[in-house]
C-alpha positions as CSV (number, residue, x, y, z in Angstrom):
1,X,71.0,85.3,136.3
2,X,73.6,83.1,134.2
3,X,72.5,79.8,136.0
4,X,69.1,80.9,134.8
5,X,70.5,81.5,131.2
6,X,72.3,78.1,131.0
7,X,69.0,76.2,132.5
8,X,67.3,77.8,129.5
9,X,69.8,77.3,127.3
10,X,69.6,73.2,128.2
11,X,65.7,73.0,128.5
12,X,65.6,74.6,124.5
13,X,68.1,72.3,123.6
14,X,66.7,68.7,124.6
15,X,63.3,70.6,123.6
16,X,64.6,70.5,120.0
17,X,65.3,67.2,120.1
18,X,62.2,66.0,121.9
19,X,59.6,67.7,118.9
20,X,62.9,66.1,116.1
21,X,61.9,62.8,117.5
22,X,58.3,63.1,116.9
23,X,57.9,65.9,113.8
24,X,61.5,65.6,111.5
25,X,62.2,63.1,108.8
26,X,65.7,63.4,109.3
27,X,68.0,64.1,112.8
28,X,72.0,64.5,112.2
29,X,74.7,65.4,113.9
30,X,76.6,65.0,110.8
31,X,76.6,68.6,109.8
32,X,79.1,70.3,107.0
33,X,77.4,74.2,106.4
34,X,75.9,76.1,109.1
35,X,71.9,76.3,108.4
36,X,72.3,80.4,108.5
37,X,75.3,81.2,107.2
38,X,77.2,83.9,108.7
39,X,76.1,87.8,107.8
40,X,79.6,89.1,106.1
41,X,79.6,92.0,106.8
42,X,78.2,92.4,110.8
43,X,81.2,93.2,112.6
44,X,80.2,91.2,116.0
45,X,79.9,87.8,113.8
46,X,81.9,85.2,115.0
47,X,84.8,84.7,112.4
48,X,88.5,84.3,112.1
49,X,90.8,87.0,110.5
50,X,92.6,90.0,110.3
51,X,92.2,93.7,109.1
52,X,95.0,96.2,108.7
53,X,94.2,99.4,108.7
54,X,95.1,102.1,105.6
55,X,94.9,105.4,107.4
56,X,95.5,104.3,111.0
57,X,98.5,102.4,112.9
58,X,96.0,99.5,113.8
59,X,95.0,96.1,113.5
60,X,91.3,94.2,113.9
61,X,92.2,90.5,114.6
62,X,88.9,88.4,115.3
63,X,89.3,84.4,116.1
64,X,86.0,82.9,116.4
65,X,83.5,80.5,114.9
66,X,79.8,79.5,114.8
67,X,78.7,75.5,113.9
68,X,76.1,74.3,113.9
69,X,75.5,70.7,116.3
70,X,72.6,69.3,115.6
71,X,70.1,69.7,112.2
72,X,66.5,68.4,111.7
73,X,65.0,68.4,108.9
74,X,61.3,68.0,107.5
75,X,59.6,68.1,103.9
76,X,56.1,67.3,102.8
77,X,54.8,66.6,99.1
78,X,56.7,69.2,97.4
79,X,59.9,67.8,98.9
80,X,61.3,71.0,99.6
81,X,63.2,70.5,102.9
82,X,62.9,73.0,106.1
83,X,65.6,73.0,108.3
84,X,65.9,73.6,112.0
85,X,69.3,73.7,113.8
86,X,71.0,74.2,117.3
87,X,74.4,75.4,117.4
88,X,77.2,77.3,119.4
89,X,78.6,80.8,118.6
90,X,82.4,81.3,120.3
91,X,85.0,84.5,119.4
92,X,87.4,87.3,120.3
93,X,87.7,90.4,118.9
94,X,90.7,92.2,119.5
95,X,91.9,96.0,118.9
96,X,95.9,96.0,118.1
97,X,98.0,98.9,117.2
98,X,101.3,98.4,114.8
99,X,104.3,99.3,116.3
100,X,107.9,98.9,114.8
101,X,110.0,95.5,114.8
102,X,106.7,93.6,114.1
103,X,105.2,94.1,117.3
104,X,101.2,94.4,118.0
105,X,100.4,95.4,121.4
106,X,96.8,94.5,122.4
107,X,94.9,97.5,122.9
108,X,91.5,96.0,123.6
109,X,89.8,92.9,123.1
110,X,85.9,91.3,123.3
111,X,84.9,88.0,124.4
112,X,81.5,86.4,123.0
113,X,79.8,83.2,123.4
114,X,76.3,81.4,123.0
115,X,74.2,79.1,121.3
116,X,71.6,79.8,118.5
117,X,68.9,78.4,117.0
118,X,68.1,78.5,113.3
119,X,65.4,77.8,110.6
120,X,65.0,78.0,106.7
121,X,62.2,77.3,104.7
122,X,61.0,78.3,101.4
123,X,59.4,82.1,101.6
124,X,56.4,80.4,100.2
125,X,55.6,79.1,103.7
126,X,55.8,82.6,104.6
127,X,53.7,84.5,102.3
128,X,52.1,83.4,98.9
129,X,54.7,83.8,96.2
130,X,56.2,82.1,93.3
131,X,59.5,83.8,93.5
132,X,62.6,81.1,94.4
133,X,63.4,82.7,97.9
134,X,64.5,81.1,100.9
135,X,63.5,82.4,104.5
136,X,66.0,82.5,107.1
137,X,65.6,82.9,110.9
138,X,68.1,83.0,113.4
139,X,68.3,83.5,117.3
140,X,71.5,83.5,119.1
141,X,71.1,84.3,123.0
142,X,75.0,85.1,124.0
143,X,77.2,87.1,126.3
144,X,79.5,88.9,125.5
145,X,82.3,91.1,127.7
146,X,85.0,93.5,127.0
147,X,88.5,94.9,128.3
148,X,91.5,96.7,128.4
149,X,95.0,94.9,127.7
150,X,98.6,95.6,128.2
151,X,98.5,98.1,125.0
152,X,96.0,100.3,126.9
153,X,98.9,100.3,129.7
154,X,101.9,102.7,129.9
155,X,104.0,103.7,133.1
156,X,102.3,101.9,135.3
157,X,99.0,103.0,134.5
158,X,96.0,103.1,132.6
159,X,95.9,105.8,129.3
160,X,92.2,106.9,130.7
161,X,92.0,109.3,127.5
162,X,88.3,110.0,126.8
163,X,86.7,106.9,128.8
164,X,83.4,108.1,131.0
165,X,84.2,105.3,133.6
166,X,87.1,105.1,135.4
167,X,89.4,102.2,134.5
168,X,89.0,99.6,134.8
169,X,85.8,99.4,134.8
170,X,83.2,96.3,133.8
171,X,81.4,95.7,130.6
172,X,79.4,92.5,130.5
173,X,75.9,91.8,128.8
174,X,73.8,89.3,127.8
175,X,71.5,89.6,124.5
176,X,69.3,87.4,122.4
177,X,69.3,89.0,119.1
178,X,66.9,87.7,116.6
179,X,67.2,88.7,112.5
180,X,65.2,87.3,109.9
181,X,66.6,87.0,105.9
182,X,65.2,86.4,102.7
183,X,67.8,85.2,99.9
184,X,68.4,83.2,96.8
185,X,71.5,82.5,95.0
186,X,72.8,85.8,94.4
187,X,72.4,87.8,97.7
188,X,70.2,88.2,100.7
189,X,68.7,91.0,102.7
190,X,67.9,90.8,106.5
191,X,66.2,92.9,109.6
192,X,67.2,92.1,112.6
193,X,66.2,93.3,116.5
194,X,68.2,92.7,119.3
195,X,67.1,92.9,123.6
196,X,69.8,93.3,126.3
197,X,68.9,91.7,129.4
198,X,71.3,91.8,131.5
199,X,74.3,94.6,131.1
200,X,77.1,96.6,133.4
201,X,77.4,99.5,132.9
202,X,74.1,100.3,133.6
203,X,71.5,102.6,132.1
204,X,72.5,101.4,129.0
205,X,69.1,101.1,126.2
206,X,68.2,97.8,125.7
207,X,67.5,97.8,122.5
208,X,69.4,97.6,119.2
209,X,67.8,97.0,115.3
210,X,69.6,95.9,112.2
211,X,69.6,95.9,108.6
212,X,71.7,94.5,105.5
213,X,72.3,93.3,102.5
214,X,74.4,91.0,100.6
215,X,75.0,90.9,96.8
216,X,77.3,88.3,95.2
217,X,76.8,87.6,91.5
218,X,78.3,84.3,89.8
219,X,80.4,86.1,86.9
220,X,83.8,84.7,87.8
221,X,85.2,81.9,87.3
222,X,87.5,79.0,88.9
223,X,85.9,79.3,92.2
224,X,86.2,82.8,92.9
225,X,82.7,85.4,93.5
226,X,83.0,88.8,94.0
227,X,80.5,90.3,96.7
228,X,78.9,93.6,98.4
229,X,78.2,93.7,101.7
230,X,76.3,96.3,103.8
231,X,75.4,96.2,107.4
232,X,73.6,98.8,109.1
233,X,72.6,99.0,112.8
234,X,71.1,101.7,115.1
235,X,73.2,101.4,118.7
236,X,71.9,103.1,122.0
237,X,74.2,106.8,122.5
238,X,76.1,107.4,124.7
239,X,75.5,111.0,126.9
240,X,78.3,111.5,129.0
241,X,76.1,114.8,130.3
242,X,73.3,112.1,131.5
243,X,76.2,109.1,132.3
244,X,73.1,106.9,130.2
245,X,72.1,106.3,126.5
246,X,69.5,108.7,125.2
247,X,68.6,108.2,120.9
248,X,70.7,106.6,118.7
249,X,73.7,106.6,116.9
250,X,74.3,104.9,113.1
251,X,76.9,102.1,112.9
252,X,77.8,101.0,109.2
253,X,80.4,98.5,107.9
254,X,80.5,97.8,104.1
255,X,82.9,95.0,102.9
256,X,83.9,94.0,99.4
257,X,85.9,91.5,97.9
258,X,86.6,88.4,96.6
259,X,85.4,84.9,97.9
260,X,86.9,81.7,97.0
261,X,84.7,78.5,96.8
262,X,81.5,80.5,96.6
263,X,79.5,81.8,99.4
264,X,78.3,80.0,102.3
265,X,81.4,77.6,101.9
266,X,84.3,77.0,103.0
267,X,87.1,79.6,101.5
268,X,88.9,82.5,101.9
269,X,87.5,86.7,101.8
270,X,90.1,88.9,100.5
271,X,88.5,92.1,101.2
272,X,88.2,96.1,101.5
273,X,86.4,97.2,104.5
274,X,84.9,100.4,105.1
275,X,83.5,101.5,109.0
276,X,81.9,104.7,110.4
277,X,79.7,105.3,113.2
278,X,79.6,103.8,117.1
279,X,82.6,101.7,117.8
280,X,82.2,97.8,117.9
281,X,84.8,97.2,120.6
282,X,83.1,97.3,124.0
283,X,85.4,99.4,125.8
284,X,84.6,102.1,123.6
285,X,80.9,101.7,122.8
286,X,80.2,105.6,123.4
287,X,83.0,106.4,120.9
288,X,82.4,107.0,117.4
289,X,85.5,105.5,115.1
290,X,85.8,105.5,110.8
291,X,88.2,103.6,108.6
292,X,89.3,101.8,105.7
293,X,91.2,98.2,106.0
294,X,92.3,95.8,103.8
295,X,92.5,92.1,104.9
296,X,91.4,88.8,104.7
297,X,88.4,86.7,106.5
298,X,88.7,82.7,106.8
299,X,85.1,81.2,106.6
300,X,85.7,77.8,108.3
């Protein structure tokens, strides 16, 4: 199955650069802003930062990035450009808790990596309309596994708590996850649909939908935009009476803050961060988890 994934992967890739060579005005491997820019408030993007939890003794710490490799680009008589881009999503997601003396033992931690392919255009090309509005596509086909660290550890053995599986078990899946975005200078709203292919445990759904928005409204000044995040998805639920998923259970995460250097560039998010719903760390997918964290996100 993976050597199947990475042939793919490789035969999309020199694909992309076969139709640039016949189809794009302009190749480079130059590249200084991602085609799609990161969604800011999905959980599972790649990213680098930290969250500190106000009503809990724990930490989110996330190191991770997505660039972009290659763009191609193509205009016609309007000389409004279209973009199409390969690049390479890697991160960790870790679960800490705070203890005293400044220590923060690892409870659990997720590993992702893949590539994805991306594409904006004016929404004219879409549908007929006068309205400034970009369209944005993006595909990233990636894997992603979780585990247990040392902070899930204590006398010599695992703290099983609530887990359906006993530990340690194996999480692993591969998903392409496709979401497509409309946006202008002040926000952007997406849908987004992703398919699990391949995934231990087993009789897990394989399907998982998306939505969000993004508002960020140029009233500040010296570099700094405030913005409102929203991101909404629908996760397959966990029935420890069937040991599958059956329905669907709500995941939200709503972050808001302050960005420096504008969105979509480089900067730094100070920012509040509210979660409720199905967990985002693997190991406890069939959990349901709320807080509030304060923090700050790096956007490299």
């Amino acid at each position: 199955m993976h050597k199947k994934i990475y042939s793919l992967i490789i035969a999309l890739f020199f694909s992309t650069l076969a139709i640039s060579s016949v189809f794009a005005q302009e190749l480079s491997f130059s590249i200084d802003r991602p085609n799609f820019s990161p969604l800011l408030a999905d959980p599972l993007e790649p990213r680098t930062g930290v969250l500190n939890f106000l009503d809990k003794s724990n930490l989110n710490l996330d190191i991770g990035h997505s660039t972009d490799l290659v763009h191609l680009a193509f205009n016609d008589s309007t000389n409004q450009i279209r973009t199409l881009s390969f690049g390479a999503d890697f991160g960790t997601f870790s679960l800490l808790r705070e203890e005293s003396n400044f220590k923060f033992p690892v409870d659990a931690i997720d590993y992702i990596f893949g590539v994805n392919f991306t594409y904006t255009a004016p929404l004219s090309d879409i549908v007929s309309t006068s309205l400034p509005l970009t369209f944005s596509t993006r595909l990233r086909i990636s894997h992603i596994s979780a585990h247990f660290e040392d902070g899930h550890y204590k006398n010599d053995a695992w703290m099983q708590g609530d887990t359906p599986f006993e530990i340690p078990f194996v999480y692993s899946r591969e998903f392409c996850n496709l979401v497509f975005a409309v946006s202008n200078a002040f926000g952007r709203a997406y849908l987004g649909y992703q398919f699990v292919f391949n995934t231990l445990p087993k009789d897990i759904s394989a399907h998982t939908f998306q939505t969000g928005l993004e508002y960020y409204p140029d009233i500040l000044t010296n570099g700094l935009v405030p913005f409102f995040a929203l991101d909404f998805k629908l996760l397959p639920l966990w029935k420890r009476s069937l040991q599958e998923t059956n329905g669907y259970g709500g995941s939200l995460n709503i972050q808001v803050g302050l960005k420096t250097n504008g969105i979509g560039k480089r900067g730094v998010r100070v920012v509040y961060n509210y979660a409720s719903g199905l967990d985002r760390q693997g190991m406890y997918f069939y959990q349901r988890r709320s807080f509030n964290a304060l923090g700050f996100i790096i956007d490299l």
